[in-house]
C-alpha positions as MATLAB code, in Angstrom:
seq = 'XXXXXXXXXXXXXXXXXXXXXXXXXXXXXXXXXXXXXXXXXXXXXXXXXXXXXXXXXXXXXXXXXXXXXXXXXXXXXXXXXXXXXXXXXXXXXXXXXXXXXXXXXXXXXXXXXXXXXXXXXXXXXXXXXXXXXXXXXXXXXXXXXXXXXXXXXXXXXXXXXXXXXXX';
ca = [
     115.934   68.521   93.319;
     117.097   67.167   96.483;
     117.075   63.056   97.135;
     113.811   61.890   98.389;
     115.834   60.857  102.100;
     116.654   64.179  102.851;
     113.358   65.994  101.639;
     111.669   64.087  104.559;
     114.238   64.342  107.611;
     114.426   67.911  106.838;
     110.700   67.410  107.316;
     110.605   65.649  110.262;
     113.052   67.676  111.480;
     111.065   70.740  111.246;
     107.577   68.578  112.678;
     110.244   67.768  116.131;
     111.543   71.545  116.279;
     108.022   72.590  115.945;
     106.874   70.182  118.896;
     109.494   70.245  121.298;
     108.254   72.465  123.968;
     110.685   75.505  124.501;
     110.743   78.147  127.176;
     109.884   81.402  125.879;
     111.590   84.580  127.045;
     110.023   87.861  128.632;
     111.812   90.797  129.174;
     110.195   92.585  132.355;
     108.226   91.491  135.558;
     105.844   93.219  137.328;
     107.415   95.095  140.684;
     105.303   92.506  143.143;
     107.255   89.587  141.262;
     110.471   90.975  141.046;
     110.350   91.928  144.905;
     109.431   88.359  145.240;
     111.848   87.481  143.371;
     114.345   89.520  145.366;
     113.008   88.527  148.827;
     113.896   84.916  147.847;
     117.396   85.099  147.331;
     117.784   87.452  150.465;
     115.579   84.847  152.528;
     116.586   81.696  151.006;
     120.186   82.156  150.176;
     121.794   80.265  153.106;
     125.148   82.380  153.657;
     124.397   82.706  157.175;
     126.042   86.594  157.334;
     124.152   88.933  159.382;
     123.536   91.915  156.807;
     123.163   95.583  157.949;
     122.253   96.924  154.463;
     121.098   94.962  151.416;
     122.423   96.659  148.105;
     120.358   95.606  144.940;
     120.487   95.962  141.286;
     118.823   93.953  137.579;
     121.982   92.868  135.167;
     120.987   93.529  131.632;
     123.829   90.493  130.856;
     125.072   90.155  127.174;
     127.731   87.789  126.693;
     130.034   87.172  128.977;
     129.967   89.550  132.523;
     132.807   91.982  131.711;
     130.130   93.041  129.262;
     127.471   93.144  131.760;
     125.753   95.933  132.280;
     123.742   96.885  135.565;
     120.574   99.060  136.519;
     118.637  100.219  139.943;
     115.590   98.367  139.982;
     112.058  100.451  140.619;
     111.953  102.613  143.873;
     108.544  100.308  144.374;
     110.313   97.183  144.202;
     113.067   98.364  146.663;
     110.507   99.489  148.843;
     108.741   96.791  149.414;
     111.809   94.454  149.692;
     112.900   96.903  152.973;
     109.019   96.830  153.788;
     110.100   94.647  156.594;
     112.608   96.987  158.297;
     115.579   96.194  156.148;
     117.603   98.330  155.447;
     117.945   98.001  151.322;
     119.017  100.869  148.803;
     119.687  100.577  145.153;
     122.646   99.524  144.127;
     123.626  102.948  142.734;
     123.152  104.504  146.303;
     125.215  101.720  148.523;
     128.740  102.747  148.203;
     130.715   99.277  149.562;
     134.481   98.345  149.874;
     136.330   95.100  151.106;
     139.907   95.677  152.631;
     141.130   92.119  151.349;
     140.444   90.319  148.651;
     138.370   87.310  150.315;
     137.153   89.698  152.866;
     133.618   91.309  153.677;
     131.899   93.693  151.856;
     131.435   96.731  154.285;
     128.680   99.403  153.604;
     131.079  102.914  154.079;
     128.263  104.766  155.527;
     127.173  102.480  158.238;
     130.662  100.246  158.480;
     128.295   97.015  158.842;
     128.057   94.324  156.329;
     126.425   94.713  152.888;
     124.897   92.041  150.353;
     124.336   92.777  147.164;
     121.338   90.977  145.657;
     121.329   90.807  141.697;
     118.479   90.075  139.510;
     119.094   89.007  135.109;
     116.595   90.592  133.081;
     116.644   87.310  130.972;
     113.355   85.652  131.910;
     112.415   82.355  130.627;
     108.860   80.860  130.527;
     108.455   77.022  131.040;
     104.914   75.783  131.074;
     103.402   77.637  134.358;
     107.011   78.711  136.131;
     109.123   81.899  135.241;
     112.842   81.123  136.008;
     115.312   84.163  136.620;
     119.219   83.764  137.189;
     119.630   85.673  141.088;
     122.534   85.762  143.274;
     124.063   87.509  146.162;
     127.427   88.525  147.031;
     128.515   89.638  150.189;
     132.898   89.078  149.830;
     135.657   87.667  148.367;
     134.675   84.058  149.859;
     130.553   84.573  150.207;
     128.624   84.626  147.520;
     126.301   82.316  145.015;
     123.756   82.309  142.292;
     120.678   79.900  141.105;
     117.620   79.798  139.479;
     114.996   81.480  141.221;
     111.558   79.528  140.199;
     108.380   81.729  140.565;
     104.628   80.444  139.731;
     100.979   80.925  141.334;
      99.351   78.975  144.018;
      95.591   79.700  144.563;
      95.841   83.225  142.575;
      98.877   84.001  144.575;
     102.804   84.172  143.376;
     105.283   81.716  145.002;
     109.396   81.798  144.729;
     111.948   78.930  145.753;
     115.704   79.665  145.377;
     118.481   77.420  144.631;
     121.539   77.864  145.120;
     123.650   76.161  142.178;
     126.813   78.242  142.285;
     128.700   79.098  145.683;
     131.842   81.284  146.248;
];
């Protein structure tokens, strides 16, 4: 039998686990919310670049990013991110290069400047706010990430970016 002490702080411990609020984790997002989700890096992300063609794709991360796999999101999300007369194609369909390392990433087909826009399928659930990990990327030297915060006003889905990490 164990001592008396640690029968009850292995029982308080379990009452303060129990209590401590948590965020919970979702797999998927409707297309509205993950095109919202999308539109606020591309709107909010501050790099300044003027962008010709807007490449974007969901990470399914793992572990560490060499072990990152990537995906095309929904032809309904990536249409109504370009709704707006961008010009934005799945990842899978924007072939890009950069002729330096800390140079710009060029679109091949239209020789202007691409960003890519990534999304993590790892969605947490805090209270009445979804947080998902976005970034952009658009060179060796321009790029960052942040949580990307998205909850409902009035009935009606909101999304703030911020920036946290900056190349």
């Amino acid at each position: 039998m164990a001592p008396r002490f640690v029968q009850i702080s292995l029982g308080f411990a379990a009452i303060v686990t129990a209590c401590a609020p948590r965020p919970h984790v979702i797999t998927g997002l409707p297309d509205s919310v993950t095109a919202l989700a999308f539109n606020a890096v591309l709107t909010q992300n501050g790099s300044g670049v003027k962008v010709s063609v807007y490449c974007v794709r969901i990470v399914e991360h793992l572990a560490t990013p060499a072990h990152w796999k990537y995906r095309d999101p929904s032809t309904v999300v990536t249409r109504q991110i370009g709704g707006s007369g961008r010009d934005v194609r799945p990842f899978s369909g924007c072939p890009t290069r950069q002729q330096t390392v800390i140079g710009p990433l060029i679109d091949t087909s239209s020789g202007g400047q691409a960003m890519v826009l990534t999304l993590q399928d790892s969605i947490h659930w805090a209270h009445d706010t979804l947080i998902v990990w976005g970034g952009y990327s658009c060179g060796g030297l321009c790029g960052g990430g942040g949580p990307i915060r998205l909850w409902r006003r009035s009935g009606a889905w909101q999304a703030l970016f911020r920036t946290e990490v900056v190349s």
